[in-house]
C-alpha positions as CSV (number, residue, x, y, z in Angstrom):
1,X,16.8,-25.4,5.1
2,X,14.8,-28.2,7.5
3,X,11.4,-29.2,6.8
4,X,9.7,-27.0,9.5
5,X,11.5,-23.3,8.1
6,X,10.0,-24.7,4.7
7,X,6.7,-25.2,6.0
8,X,6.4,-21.7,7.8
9,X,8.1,-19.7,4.4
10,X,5.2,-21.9,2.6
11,X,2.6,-20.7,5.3
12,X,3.9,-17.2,5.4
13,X,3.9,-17.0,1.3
14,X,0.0,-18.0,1.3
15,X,-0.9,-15.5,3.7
16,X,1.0,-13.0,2.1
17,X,-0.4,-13.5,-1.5
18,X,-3.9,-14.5,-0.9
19,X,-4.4,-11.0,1.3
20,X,-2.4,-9.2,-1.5
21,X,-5.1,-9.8,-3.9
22,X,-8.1,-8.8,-1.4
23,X,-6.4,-6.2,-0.4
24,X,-5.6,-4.3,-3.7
25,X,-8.9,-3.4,-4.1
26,X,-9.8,-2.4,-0.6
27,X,-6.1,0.1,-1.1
28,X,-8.0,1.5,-4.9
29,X,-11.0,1.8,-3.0
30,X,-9.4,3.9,-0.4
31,X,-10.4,1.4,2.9
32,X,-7.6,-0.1,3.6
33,X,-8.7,0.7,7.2
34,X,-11.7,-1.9,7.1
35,X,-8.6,-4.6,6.4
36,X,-7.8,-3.4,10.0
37,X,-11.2,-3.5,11.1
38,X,-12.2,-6.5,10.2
39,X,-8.5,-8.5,11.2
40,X,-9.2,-7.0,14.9
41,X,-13.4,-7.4,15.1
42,X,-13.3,-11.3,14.1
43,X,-11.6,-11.9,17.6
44,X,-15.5,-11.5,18.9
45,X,-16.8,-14.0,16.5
46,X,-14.3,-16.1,17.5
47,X,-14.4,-16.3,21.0
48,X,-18.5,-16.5,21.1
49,X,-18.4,-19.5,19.2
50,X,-15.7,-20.7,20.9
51,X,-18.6,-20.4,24.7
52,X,-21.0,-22.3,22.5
53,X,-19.0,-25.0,21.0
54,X,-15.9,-25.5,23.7
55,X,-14.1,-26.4,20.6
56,X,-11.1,-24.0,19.2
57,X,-10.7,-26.6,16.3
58,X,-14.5,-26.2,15.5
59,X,-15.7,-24.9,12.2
60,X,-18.2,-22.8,13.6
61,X,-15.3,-20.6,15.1
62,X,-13.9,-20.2,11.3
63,X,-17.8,-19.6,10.6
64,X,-18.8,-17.4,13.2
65,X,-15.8,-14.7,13.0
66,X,-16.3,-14.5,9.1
67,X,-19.9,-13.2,10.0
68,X,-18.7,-11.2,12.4
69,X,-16.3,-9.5,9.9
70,X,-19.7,-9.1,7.5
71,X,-21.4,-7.6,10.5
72,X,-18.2,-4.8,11.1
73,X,-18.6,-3.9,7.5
74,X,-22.6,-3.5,7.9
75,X,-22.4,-1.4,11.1
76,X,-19.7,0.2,9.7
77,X,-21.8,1.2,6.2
78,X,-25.0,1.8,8.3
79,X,-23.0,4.6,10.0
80,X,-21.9,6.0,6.7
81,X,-24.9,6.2,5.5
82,X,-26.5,8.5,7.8
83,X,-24.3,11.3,6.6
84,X,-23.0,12.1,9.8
85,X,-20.2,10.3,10.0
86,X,-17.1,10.0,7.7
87,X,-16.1,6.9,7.0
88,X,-13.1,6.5,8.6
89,X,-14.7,7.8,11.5
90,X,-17.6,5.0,11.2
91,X,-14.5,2.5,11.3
92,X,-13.0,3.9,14.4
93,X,-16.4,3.4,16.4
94,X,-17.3,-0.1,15.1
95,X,-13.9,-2.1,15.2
96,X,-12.7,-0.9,18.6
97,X,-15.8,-1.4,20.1
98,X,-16.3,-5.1,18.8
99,X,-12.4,-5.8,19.2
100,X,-13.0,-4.8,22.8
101,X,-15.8,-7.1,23.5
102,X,-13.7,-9.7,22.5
103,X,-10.7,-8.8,24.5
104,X,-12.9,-8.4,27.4
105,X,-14.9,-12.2,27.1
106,X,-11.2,-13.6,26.6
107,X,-10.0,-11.9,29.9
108,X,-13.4,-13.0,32.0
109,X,-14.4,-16.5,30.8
110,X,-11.6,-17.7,29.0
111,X,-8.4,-16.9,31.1
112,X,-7.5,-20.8,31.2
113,X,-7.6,-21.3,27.2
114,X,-4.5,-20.4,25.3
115,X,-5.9,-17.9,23.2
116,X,-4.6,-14.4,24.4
117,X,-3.9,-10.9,23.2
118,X,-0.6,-11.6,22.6
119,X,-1.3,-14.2,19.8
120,X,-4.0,-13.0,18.8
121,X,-1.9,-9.3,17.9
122,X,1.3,-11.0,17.1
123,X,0.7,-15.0,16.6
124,X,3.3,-17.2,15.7
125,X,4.4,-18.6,12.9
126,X,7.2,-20.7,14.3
127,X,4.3,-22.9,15.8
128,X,2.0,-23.1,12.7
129,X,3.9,-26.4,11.4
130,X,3.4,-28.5,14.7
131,X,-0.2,-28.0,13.9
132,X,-0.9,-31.1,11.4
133,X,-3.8,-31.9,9.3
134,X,-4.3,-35.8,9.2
135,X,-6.3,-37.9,7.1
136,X,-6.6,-41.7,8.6
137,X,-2.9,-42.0,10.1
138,X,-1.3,-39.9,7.1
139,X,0.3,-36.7,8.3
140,X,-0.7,-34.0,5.2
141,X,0.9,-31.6,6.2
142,X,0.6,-28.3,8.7
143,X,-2.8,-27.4,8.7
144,X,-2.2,-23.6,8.2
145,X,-0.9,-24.6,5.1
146,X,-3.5,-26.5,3.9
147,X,-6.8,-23.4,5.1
148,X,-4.2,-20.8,3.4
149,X,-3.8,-22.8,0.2
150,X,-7.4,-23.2,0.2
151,X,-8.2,-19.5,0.9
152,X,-5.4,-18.4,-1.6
153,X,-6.9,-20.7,-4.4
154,X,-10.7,-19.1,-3.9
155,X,-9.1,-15.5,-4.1
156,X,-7.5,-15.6,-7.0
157,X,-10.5,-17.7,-8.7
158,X,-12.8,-14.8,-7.2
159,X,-10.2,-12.1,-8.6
160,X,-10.1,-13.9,-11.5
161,X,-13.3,-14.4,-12.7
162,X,-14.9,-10.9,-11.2
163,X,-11.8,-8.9,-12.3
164,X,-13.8,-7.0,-15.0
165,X,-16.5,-5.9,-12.6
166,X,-14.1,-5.4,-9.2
167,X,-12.1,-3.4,-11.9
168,X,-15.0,-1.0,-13.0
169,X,-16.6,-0.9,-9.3
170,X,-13.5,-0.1,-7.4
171,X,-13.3,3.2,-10.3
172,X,-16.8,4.0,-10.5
173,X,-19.0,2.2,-9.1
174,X,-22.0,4.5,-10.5
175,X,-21.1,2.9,-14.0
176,X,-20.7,-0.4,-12.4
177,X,-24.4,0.5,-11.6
178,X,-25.6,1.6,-14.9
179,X,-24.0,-1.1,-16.6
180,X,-26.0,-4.0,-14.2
181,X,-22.9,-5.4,-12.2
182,X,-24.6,-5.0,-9.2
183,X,-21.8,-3.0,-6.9
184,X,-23.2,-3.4,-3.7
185,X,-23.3,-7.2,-3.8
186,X,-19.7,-7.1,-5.3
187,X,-18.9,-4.5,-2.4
188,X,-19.8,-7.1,0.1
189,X,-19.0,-10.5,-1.9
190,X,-15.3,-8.6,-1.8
191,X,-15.9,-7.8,2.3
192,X,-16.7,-11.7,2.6
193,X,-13.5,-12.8,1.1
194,X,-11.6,-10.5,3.4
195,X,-13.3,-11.8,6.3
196,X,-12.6,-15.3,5.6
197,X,-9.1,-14.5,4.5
198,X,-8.5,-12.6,7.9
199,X,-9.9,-15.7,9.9
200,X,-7.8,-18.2,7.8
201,X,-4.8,-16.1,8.6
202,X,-5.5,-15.4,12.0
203,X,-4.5,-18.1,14.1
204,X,-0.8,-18.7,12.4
205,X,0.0,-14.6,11.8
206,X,-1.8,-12.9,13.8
207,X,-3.7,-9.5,13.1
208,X,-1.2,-7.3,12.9
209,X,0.8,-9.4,9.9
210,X,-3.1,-10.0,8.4
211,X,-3.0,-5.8,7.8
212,X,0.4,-5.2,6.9
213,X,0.0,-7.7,4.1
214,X,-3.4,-6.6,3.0
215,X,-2.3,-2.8,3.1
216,X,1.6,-2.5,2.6
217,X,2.2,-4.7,-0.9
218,X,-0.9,-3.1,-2.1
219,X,-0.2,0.6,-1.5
220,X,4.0,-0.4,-2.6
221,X,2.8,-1.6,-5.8
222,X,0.5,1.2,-6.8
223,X,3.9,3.7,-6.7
224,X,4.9,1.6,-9.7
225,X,1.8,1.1,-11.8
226,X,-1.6,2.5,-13.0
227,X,-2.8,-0.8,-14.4
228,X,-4.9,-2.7,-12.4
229,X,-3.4,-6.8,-13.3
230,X,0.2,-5.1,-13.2
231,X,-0.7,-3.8,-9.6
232,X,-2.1,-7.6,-8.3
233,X,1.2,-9.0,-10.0
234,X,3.4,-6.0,-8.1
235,X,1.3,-6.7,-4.7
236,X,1.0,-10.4,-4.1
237,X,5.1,-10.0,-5.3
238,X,5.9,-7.6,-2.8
239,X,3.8,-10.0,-0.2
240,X,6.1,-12.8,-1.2
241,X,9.2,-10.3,-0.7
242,X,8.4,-9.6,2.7
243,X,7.3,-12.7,3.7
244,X,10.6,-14.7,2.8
245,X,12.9,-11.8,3.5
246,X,11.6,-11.0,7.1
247,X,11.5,-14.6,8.0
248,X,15.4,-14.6,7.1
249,X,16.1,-11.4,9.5
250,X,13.6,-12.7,12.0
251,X,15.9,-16.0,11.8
252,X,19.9,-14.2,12.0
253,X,18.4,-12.0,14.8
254,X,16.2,-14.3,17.0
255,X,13.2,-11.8,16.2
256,X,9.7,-12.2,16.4
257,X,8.9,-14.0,13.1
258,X,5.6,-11.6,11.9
259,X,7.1,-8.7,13.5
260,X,10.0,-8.9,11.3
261,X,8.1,-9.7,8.1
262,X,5.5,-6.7,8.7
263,X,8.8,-4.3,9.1
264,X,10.2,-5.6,5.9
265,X,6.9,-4.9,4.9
266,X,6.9,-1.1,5.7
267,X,10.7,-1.3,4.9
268,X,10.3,-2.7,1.1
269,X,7.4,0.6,0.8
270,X,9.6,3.3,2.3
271,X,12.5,2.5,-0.2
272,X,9.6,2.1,-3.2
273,X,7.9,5.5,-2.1
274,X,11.7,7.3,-1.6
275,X,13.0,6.1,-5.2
276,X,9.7,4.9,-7.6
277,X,10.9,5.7,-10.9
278,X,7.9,8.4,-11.4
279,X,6.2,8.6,-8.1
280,X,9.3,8.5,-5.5
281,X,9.7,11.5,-3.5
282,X,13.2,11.3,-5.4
283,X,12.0,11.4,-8.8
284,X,9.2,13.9,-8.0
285,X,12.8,16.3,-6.3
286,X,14.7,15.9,-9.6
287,X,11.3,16.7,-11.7
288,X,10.7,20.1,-9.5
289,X,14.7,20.8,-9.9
290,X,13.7,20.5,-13.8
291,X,10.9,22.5,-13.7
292,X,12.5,24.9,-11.9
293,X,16.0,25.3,-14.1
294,X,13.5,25.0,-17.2
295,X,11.4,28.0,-16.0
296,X,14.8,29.5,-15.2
297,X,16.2,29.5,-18.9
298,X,13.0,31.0,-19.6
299,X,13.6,33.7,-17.7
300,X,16.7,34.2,-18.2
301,X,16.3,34.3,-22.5
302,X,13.0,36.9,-22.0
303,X,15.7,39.1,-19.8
304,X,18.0,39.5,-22.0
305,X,15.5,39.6,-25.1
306,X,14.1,42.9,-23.0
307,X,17.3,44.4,-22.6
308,X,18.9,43.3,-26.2
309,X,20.5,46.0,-28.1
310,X,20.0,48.3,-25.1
311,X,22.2,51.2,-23.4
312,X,22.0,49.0,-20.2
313,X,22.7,45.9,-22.4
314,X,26.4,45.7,-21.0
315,X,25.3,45.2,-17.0
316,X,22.2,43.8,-17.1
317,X,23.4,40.8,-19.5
318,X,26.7,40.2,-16.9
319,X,26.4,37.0,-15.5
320,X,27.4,38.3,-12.6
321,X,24.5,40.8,-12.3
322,X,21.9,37.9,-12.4
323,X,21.8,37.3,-9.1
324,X,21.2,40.7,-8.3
325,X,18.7,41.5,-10.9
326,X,16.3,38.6,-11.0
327,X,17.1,37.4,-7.2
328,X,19.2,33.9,-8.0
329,X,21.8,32.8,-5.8
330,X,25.4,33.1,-7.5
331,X,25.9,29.3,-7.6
332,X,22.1,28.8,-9.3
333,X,22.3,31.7,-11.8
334,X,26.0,29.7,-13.2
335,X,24.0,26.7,-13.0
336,X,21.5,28.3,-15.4
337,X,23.7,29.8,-17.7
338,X,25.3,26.4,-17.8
339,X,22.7,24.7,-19.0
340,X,21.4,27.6,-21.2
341,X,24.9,27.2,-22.8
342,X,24.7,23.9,-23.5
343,X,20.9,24.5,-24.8
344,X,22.5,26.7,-27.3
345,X,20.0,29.4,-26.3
346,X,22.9,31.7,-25.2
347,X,26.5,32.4,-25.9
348,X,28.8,33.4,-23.1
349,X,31.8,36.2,-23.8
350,X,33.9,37.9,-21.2
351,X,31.1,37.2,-18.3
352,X,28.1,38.6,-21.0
353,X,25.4,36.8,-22.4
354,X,24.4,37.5,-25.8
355,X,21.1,35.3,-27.1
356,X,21.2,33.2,-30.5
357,X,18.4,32.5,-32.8
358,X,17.7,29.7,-31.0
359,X,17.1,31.8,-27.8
360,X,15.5,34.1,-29.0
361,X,12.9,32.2,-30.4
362,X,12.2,30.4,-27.1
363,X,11.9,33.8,-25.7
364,X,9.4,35.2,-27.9
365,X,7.3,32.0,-27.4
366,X,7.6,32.3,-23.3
367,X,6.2,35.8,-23.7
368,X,3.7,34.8,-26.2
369,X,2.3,32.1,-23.6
């Protein structure tokens, strides 16, 4: 591995983690959306302190497109709180509109500066490590490296030290209320932090990697865990995943670098939200199936407890009946029977069924629910 695919895996690992952590919370609080929001309004802030100070290196650009995130998220509550407008609705109005602005100051007055849609959608990673940060005559290092690292280290201090109030205010913020932590300036201490993570990662990533790594890890890791530090571990994980493994498939195919890692991304959730242990659409299949043999058996035992010691005892208990009586297909009712077998709440004799003590019991208790 040369020094340069180092430094962009090292870039690409701070951005992934440090808008993992950010971003779990906006996921729990069901705004993932403002992530999207706020990566696309900052271009404003950007390019209108870019007119004033004639500087792209400037501070005041870094400065300028934070507050402009702050101001999405105030225009954005403002709407909500009128109670006419959902909030997802109040997002749509407020980030296009800003995003657009932005778009259209670049295309007028700034056609001649190489700061475009393209990078700022897509950026580029590949070019992050030629930018260099230098202290008198020592080269440091790229200088993505150096704002991520930076960025990263104030999340987790911020998700460390606040985790017990971002915990209760992202559940229930009334409480959070009640109990003095002051939701509202947690609410938009948190909104801060994703603004200035979004402009940090901006210029190397781009804003389309800025959402997939706020949104994606975050929503993979909460098909795997209820608890809250288990789900930060799981997301800025998942980040790191994507990051390393995308730049890899964006290397052996000659891909665009954030395009790859925001499909590995999407890739690592689709196999997580197929096959979670409890929450995968294949796990939740093979708990229905359960359910639905279980409740099966049950059936089946009541049946024959209705007709036991009958006149009609000898066709209605023929496993061959089954499906004619209680509507199963022939290869479903000898799957039940099967498994009823093997519970050792039925016998099987020449093609009848004949309950045991067992099944009898778990008959009477079906009917007695």
């Amino acid at each position: 591995m040369t020094q340069v695919q180092l430094e962009i895996l090292l870039i690409a690992v701070m951005v992934a983690v440090g808008c993992a952590l950010p971003g779990t919370y906006l996921v729990l609080r069901r705004m993932a959306l403002m992530s999207d929001a706020i990566s696309h309004s900052i271009l404003l802030g950007i390019v209108l302190a870019y007119f004033w100070v004639r500087d792209l290196s400037s501070p005041f650009l870094v400065a300028a497109a934070t507050l402009t995130g702050v101001l999405t998220v105030t225009l954005v509550e403002l709407l909500v709180n009128t109670r006419r407008i959902y909030n997802d609705a109040a997002i749509g109005l407020v980030f296009p509109t800003l995003f657009s602005l932005g778009v259209l100051l670049i295309s007028r007055n700034a056609a001649h500066v190489h700061l475009d849609t393209d990078a700022v959608l897509l950026g580029e990673l590949a070019f992050a490590p030629f930018n260099r940060f230098e202290v008198a005559g020592h080269d440091l290092g790229p200088l993505s490296a150096w704002v991520m690292g930076g960025i990263l280290l104030l999340n987790v201090l911020f998700v460390t030290v606040f985790y017990k109030e971002l915990k209760l205010a992202s559940f229930d913020a009334a409480l959070a209320a009640a109990q003095g932590f002051m939701p509202t300036l947690l609410h938009y201490s948190l909104m801060t932090l994703v603004s200035v993570t979004a402009v940090g990662a901006f210029d190397a990533v781009g804003s389309v990697l800025v959402v997939a790594f706020m949104v994606v890890p975050p929503a993979t890791a909460l098909l795997l865990s209820d608890r809250l530090s288990r789900v930060l571990l799981l997301a800025a994980l998942f980040g790191v995943g994507s990051a390393v493994v995308g730049y890899w498939v964006a290397h052996f195919l000659d891909a665009s670098i954030a395009g790859s890692m925001a499909s590995m991304a999407g890739m690592m959730f689709l196999l997580v939200y197929l096959f979670a242990p409890n929450r995968g659409l294949v796990a939740q299949a093979r708990r229905r199936a359960a359910q639905r043999l279980e409740f099966a058996i049950q059936m089946l035992v009541v049946h024959l407890l209705h007709h036991e010691s009958r006149p009609e005892a000898e066709t209605e208990n023929r496993i061959d009946h089954l499906e004619y009586h209680i509507a199963w297909t022939r290869a479903f009712a000898q799957e039940v029977v099967r498994r009823a077998v093997a519970m050792g709440v039925v016998t099987e004799r020449d093609g009848r069924l004949f309950l045991t003590d067992s099944g009898r019991v778990l008959a009477t208790q079906t009917m007695a629910e």
